[in-house]
N, C-alpha and C positions, 0 to 999 in steps of 0.2 A: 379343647381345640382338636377339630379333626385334620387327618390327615396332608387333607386337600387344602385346608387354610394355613397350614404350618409354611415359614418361608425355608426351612432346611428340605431337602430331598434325601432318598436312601443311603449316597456316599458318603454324604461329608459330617452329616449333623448341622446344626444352629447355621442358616444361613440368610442375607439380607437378600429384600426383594432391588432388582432395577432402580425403582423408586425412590428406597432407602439408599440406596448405593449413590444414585447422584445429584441426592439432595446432599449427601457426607460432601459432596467435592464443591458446591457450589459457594461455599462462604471463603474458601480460600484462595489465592492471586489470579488473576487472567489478565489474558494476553492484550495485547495493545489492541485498539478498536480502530479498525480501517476506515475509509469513507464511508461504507455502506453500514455504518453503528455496528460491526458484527465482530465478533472475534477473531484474528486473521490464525488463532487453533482452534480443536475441537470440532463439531458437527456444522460450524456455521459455514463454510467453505471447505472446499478439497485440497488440501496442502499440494504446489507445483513442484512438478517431475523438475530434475537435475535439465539445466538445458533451453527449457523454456521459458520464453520472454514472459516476466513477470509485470505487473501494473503497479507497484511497485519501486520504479524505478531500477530493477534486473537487483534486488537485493532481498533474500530468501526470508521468509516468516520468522519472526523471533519465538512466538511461541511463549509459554508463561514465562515470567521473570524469573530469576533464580536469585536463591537467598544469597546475603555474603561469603556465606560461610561450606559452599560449594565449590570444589576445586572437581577438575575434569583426573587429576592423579588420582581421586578415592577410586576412580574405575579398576576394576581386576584389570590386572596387567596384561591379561591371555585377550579377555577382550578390547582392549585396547590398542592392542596388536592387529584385529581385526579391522581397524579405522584407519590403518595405515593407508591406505586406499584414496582416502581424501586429503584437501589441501588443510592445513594445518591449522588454521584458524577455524575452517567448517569442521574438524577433526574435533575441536577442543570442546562446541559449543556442542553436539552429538552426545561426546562424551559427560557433560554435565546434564545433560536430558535425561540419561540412561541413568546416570547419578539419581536424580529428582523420582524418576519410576521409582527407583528401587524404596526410597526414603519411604513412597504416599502410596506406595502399590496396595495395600491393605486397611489402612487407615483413612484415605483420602482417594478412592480408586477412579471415581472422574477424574479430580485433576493429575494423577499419573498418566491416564490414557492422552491428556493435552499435550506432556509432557512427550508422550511416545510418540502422538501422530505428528509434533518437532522434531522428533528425531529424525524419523522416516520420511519428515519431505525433503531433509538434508541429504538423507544415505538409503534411499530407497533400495539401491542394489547390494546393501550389505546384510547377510543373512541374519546374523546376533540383533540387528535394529527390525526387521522384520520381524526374528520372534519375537523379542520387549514386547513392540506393538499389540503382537497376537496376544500374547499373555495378560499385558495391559486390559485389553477388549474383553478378555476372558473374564477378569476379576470385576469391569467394570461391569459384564450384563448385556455386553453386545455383540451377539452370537455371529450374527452373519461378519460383521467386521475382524472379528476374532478370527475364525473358521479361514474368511480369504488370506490375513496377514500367515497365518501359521501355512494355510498351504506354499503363501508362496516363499516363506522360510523355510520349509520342507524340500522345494524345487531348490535353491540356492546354496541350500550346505546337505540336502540328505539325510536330514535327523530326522529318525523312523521314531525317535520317544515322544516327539511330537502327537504321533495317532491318536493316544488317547483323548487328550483337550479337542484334535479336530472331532472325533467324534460323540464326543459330549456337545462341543459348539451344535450339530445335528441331533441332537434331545433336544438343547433351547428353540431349536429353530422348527420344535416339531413333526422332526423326521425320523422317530426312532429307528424306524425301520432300518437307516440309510447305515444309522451306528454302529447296528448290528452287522451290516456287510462290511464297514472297513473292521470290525475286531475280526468275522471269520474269514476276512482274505486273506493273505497270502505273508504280506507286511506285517497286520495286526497278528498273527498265529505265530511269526517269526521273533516275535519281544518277548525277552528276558527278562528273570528279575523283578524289580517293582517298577517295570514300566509293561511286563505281563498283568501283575496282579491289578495296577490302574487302569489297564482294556477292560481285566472278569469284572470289574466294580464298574467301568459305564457299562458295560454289554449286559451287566444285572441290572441297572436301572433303565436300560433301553425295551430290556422284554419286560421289565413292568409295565412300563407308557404302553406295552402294544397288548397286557393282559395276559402275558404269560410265566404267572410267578413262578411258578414249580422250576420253567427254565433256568430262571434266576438264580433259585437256591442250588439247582446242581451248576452252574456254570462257578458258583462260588466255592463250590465243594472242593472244584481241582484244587485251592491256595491252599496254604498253612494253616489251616485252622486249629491253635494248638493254644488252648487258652494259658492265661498265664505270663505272655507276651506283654509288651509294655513300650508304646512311643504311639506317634503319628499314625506309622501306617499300620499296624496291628488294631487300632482302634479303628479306623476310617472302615480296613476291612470286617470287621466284629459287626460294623453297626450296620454296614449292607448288608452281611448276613441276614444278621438280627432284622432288619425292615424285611428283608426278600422271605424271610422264615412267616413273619406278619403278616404280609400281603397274601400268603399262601395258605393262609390260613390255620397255619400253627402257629397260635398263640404264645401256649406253653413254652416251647421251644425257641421263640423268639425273644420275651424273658430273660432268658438263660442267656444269651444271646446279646442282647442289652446291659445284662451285668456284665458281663466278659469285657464291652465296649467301652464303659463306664470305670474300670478297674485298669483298663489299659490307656485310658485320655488321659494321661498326666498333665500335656499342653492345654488341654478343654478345647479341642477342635470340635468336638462331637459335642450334640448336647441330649446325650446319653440317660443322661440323670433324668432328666426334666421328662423324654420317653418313660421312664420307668416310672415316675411318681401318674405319669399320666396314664397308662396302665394298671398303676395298681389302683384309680378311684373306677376300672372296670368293674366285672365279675370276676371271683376270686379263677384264680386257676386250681387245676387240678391240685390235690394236696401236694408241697412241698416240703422237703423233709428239713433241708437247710438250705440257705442263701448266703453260700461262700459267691463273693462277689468275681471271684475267680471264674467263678462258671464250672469248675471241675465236679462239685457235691449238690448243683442244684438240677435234682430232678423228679420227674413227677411221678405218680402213682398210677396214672392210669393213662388213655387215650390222649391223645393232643386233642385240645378243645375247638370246637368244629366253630368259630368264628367266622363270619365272611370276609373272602378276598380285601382288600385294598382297595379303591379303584385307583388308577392309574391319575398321577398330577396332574399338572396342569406340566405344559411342556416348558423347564426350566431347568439347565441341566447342571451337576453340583457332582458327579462320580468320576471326576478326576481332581487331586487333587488340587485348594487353591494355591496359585505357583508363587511362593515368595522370594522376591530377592534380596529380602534386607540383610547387610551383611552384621556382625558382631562390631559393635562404635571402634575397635580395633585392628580390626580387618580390612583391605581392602574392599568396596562393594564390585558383586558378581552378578553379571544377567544373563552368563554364561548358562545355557543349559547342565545337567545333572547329567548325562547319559550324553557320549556322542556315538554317531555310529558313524559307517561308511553310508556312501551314494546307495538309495535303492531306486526301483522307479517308480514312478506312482502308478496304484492299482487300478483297476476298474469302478471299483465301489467308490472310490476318491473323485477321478473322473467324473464318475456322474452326480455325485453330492455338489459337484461346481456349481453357482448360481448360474441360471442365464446369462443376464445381464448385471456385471459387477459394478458400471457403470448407474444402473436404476437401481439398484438394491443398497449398495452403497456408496452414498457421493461424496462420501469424506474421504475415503481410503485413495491413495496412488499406489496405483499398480503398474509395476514396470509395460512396459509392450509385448516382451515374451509373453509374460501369463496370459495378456490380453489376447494374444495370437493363440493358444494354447484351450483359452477359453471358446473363443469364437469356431476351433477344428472341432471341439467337444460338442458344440451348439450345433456342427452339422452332423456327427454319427449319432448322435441322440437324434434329430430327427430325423434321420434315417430307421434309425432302431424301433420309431414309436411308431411308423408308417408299418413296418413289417410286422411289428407284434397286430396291429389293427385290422391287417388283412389276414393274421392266422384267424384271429378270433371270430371271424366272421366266420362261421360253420354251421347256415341253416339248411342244409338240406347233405350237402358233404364236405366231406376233407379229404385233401391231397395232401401226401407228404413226399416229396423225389428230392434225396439227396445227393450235392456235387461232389464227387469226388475230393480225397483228401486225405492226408495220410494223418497220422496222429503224433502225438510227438513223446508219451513217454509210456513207461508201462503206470498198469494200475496203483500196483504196491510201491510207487516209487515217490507217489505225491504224500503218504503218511508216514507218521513217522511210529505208529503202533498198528498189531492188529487186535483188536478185541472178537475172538473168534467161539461160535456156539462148538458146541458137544456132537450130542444126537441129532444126528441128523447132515450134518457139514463136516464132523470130522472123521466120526465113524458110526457105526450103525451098529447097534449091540455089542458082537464082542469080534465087529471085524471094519479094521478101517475102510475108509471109503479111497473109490479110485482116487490117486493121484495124488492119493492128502498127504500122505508119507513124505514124496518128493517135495512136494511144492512147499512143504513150512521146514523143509531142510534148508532149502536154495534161500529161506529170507534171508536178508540183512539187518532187519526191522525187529524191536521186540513183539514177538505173541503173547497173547494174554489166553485161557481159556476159558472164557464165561458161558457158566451153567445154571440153568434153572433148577438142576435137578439135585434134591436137597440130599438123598437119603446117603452120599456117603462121605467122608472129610475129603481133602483138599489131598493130603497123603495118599491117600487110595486114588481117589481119581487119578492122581499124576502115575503110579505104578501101573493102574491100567493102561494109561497111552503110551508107557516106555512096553511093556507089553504086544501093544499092535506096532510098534516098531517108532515112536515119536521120542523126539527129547523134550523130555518134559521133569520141570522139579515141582513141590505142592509150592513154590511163590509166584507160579505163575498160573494157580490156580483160584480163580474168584466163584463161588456157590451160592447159589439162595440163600444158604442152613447160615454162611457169615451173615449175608446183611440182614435176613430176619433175626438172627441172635442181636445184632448192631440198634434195631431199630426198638426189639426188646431193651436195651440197656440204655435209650435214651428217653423211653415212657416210663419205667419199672425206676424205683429206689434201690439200691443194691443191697441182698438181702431177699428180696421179694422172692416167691414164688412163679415157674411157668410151666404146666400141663404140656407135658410135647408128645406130639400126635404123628411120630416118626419113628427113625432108626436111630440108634445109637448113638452114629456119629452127629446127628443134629442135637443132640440130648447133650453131647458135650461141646457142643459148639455155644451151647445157651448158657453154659458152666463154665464156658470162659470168659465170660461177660459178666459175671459174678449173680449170675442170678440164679436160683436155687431149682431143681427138677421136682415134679412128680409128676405121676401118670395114674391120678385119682383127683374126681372132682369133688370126693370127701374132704382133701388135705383146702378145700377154697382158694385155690390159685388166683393172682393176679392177674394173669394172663394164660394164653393158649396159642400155641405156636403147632402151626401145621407144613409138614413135609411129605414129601412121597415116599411110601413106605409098601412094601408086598406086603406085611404083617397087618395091614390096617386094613377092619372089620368094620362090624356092627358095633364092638364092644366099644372101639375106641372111639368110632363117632359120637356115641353116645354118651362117655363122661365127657368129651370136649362141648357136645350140647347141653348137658347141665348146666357148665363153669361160665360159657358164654350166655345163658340166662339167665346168668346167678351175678353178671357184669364184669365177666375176665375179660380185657382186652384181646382181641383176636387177630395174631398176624398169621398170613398164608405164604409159607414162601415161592411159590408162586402158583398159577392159574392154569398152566396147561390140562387140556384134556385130554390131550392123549400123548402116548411117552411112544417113541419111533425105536421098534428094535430091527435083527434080520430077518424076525418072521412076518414083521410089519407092524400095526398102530396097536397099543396098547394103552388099558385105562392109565389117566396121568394124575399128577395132584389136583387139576384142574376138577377134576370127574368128582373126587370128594368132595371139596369143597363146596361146590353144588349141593353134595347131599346137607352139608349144616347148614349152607347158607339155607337149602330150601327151611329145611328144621329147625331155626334158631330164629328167620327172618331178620336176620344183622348182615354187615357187609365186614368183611376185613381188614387191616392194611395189606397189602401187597407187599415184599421184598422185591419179588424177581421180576423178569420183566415180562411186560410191560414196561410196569411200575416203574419209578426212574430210583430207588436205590440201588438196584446190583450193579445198574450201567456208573452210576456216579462212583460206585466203588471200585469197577474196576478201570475209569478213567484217574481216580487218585493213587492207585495199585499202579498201573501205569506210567505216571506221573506223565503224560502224553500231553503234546499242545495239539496236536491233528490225528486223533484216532479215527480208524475205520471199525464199524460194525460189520462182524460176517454171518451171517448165518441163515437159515434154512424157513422157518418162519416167521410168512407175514403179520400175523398178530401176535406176535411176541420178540422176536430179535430186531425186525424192522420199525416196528412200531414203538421198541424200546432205544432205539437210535434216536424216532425222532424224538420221543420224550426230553431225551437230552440236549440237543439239537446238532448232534453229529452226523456224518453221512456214512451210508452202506451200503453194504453189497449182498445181493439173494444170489443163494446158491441153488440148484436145480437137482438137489439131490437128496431131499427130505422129503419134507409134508407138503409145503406150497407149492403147487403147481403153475404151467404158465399157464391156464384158465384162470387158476386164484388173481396170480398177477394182475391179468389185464382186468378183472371187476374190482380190483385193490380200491379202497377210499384213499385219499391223500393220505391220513395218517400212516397210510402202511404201504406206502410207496418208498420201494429203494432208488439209490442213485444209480446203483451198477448192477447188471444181472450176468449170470456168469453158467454156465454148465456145473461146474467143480471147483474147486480150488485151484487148480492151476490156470485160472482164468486170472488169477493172482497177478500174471505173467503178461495179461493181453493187454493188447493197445487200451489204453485209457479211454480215448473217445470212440472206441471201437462196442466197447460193454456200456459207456455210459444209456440211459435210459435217454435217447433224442433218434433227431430222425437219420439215416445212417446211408453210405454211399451205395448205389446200386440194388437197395430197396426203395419198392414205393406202395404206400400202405392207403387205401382208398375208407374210407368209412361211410357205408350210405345205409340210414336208420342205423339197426343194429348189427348190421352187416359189415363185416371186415375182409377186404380183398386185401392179398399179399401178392406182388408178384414182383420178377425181378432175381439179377445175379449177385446180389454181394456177397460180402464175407460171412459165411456161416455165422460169427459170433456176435456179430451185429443185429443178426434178423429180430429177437425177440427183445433186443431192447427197442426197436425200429417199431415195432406192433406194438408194443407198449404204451411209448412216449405219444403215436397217433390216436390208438385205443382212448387212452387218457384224455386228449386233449377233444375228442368228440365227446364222452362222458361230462365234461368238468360243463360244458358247450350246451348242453341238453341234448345234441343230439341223440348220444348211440342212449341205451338202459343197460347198464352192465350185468343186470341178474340176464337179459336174454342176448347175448351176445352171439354170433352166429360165424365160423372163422370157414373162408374160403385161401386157398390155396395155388401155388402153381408150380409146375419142377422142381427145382431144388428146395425154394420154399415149402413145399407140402410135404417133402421128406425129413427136411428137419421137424418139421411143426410135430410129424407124424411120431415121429423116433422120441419126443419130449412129450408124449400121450397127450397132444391137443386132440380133441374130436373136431374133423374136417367136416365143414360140411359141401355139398357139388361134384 
């Protein structure tokens, strides 16, 4: 069975389709049949708002029968408290509804949702019967109903752990996209806990739907992943792993991954197992040495096996978990949420995941009037929004960008809560800092991380370096290549195994503390070969690392730089090597650094950060290893890239913020951001860019940027021939940041 026909998804394991779901509810009670033969619950009608004249005779829907043996006291007392709000006979009968969910919520999840949408046409304005409802919709399979009930329980009591089910409701309803803006807004970034870990688990299965597994797998990286673990949510996470590792085409490692998932289901929420036996009737994986189902001893010998991606399901969405409320036959029953929080407000991303029309989309749901009113304000700045975006887009011959005044409202570094900042090039340059960088990461308040591509010396040293040029710095705030290439060696390699290092010293025991064994001869037959930047490295060393890699050593690079930024300026980097074996071997590497999304994943875990920034100096390496991740950043103007690089940037190596220095750390937020900025106006005709205009210095070249851009993306401008015209103030700055003017 492949993936695409399987009815589970990457979060949950073993899961029923729609179809099977409420076909379970159709053999058990329903509701009384009106004149029109239809059921007065369920999808046949829209249960009436509190207030309106009924047909009926002004007497409220009864909704499914309840057994004998249902009392309105089995409710949790806390929520039942909640009811107090109503008259005490509508109180009573509410509260045996929420009873009846609880019983069928899983076993029987059509007829709970009957039982919800009774509730809700009794107590529509009470927040706990609003979520039921959501939650109900949720388990039954119907997204958009789900999605609207949880919002407007989110409006009513302010429960932010709600996010995640809304935005998995947005996978079923084929909008991954939409998922992924409520996890990286504002609200989603601010949850705690396992109502965090339940956002990285839909937001991994949302950038599957859109084809971006690697995102997946580092977005799950930031959690716990400490095999050995044992319940619900240790396996639920294990098995998104485990699928996001598959979809990406490590195999091997997804495996691994599966047993971890399969060792920690004690409940069998996951069907873990049934993955793996369907796996192992694949092609064998690389050799494994043992299959402790732990996951701790099973690993492989060589390469991850180059499998192809996943493709993306069908849109059905299963990465948060399903919400049970059945209480212990002792216990009072609770449909009380797990998590409360305070009032937050609803985001943007939320906003516009609103259906148009809640009325045509869904005609069973009642929806108070607020939302209605709330929905209909959203219906007008969405089409306002889509008129403005239509008329940018339109750039066949030119673009105009003149922006209105406006003040900004916070600094840069104040929206994150880490900074993940480069080395060479952004901090210091050889063996002497750079302007401003001293002060400006004195003033944080924020942890700094320092992330380095540059392997050749430990974490210890680096850090004495920068107390040196005058930083405070310890080695735990330091993340290296030489770690994650030793890291990614110990997850291919057996322990034991041999690896060929093609560096310094300190990468050589950085591979030694991963229990994998050194030499530095392609006689000894190494498993692998691990490359860093090294002054020492020749002729001699390239060539026993090209024996070992045609002799099938695994071959990790810690990273690709070509050129290494000192005070005398651009020097050969690791990058420049590695060319020389790839040309000579004709093989490709793994990558650690970036790029490549291990260093950034490890120093977003090292960080333990819900909203890190990227800083660094490097379009094709710090910026482009952001976006790998899918975090935002900021270029610095004081390295390699240039603003010419910038503005011919492809998407993937576009930052958010551009900055002179580091102490740009400090500037207005919407003043760096990369858009069009007050008191410049940035003209694009063909490949020509006129700048003119008084703003704020620090605006200007995110201003030419964001226009530059948006005529490239357009067909107009060809960013290889770019041609920068100037005026006043603008041609001074342009000038002073070595753009070539042209006029």
């Amino acid at each position: 069975m492949s993936d695409r026909d399987r009815p589970q998804r990457d979060g949950r394991g073993e899961r029923d389709t729609r179809d099977q779901r409420e076909s379970r509810g159709q053999g058990g009670p329903r509701g009384q049949r009106g004149s029109r033969g239809q059921s007065d619950s369920g999808r046949g009608r829209r249960p009436e708002r509190p207030g309106r004249e009924r047909g009926d005779g002004g007497r409220r829907q009864q909704g499914p029968p309840f057994p004998d043996d249902v009392n309105a006291s089995d409710l949790d007392p806390e929520v039942r408290r909640d009811l107090l709000t109503l008259d005490k006979t509508n109180a009573e009968i509410v509260a045996k509804h929420l009873v009846m969910v609880s019983r069928l919520l899983l076993e029987e999840p059509a007829l709970a949702l009957e039982h919800a949408r009774a509730a809700r046409g009794r107590a529509s304005r009470v927040g706990v019967v609003r979520e039921t409802a959501g939650i109900a919709a949720y388990n039954a399979g119907e997204w958009q109903e789900s999605a609207t009930e949880l919002r407007a329980a989110r409006r009513i009591t302010g429960n932010t752990s709600l996010l995640p089910l809304i935005a998995d409701c947005e996978r079923g309803l084929g909008r991954p996209e939409r998922a992924v803006e409520i996890a990286r807004g504002d609200d989603g970034r601010a949850l705690k806990g396992e109502d965090a870990t339940e956002m990285r688990i839909v937001e991994a299965g949302a950038r599957i739907d859109l084809g971006e597994p690697e995102k997946a797998v580092v977005t799950l990286q930031a959690e716990n992943l400490k095999p050995g673990q044992v319940g619900t949510g240790p396996a639920r996470l294990f098995y998104a792993y485990a699928s996001a590792l598959y979809a990406s085409g490590r195999r091997d490692e997804s495996v691994t991954w599966f047993m971890n998932a399969a060792a920690a289901d004690i409940d069998d929420v996951t069907d873990a197992e049934f993955r793996l036996t369907e796996l192992a009737g694949d092609d064998a994986p690389a050799a494994v040495d043992e299959q402790d189902v732990n996951g701790v001893d099973v690993l492989a010998d060589s390469a991850v096996s180059a499998a192809p991606a996943a493709e993306p399901e069908s849109p059905a969405p299963v990465s948060a978990a399903p919400v049970s409320t059945e209480p212990a036959e002792t216990e009072p029953v609770s449909v009380e949420p797990a998590v409360e929080s305070t009032p937050a407000r609803s985001t943007a991303a939320e906003s516009s995941a609103a259906p148009a029309k809640v009325e045509d989309e869904t005609p069973d749901v009642a929806v108070p009037e607020a939302v209605n009113e709330t929905v209909r304000e959203q219906q007008s700045v969405d089409a306002d929004s889509i008129e403005s975006v239509e008329g940018t887009a339109d750039l066949s011959a030119t673009s105009s960008y003149v922006a209105e005044d406006g003040a900004g409202s916070q600094a840069l570094v104040d929206r994150y809560d880490a900074l993940l900042l480069d080395l060479d090039g952004t901090v210091f340059a050889g063996h002497q800092a750079l302007p401003n960088a001293v002060d400006t990461l004195d003033r944080l308040d924020i942890p700094r991380f320092f992330v380095t591509n540059n392997a050749s010396r430990r974490p210890a040293e680096v850090a004495a370096h920068l107390r040196e040029l005058g930083f405070d710095a310890t080695e735990d705030l330091v993340v290296t290549s030489a770690q994650s290439g030793a890291r990614l060696l110990s997850e291919h390699l057996a322990p034991g195994s041999r690896a060929l290092v093609i560096g310094t010293d300190g990468l050589a025991q950085e591979v030694r503390e991963v229990g994998i064994g050194v030499t530095r001869s392609a006689d000894d037959r190494p498993a692998a070969v691990i490359q860093g930047h090294s002054t020492d490295t020749g002729w001699a060393q390239l060539s026993e690392a090209a024996l070992a890699i045609r002799a099938g050593a695994l071959w990790v690079a810690t990273n690709v730089d070509a050129t290494l930024p000192s005070e005398r300026g651009l020097l050969v980097g690791n990058g420049s090597m590695v060319a020389a074996l790839r040309n000579a071997t004709g093989k490709e590497p793994l990558v650690a650094g970036k790029p490549a999304a291990p260093l950034m994943a490890d120093a977003i875990t090292r960080a333990a950060a819900n909203a890190p920034l990227v800083v660094g100096d490097r379009l094709d390496t710090d910026i482009e290893g952001a976006h790998a991740v899918g975090i935002e950043s900021a270029l610095v103007l004081t390295g390699v890239s240039t603003v010419t690089d910038l503005l011919a940037a492809p998407p993937e190596q576009r930052p958010t913020y551009v900055v002179d220095d580091l102490a740009g750390m400090f500037d207005d937020i919407d003043s760096v951001r990369v858009s069009d900025q007050p008191g410049w106006k940035v003209d694009v005709d063909g490949s020509t860019v006129t700048v003119s205009g008084s703003g704020d210095q620090i605006g200007l070249v995110p201003a030419v940027a964001a226009a530059t851009w948006a005529a490239v993306d357009a067909g107009v401008a060809d960013p290889e021939e770019l041609r920068i015209r100037a005026e006043g103030t603008a041609r001074d700055k342009l000038a002073s940041l070595g753009v070539t003017l042209v006029g």
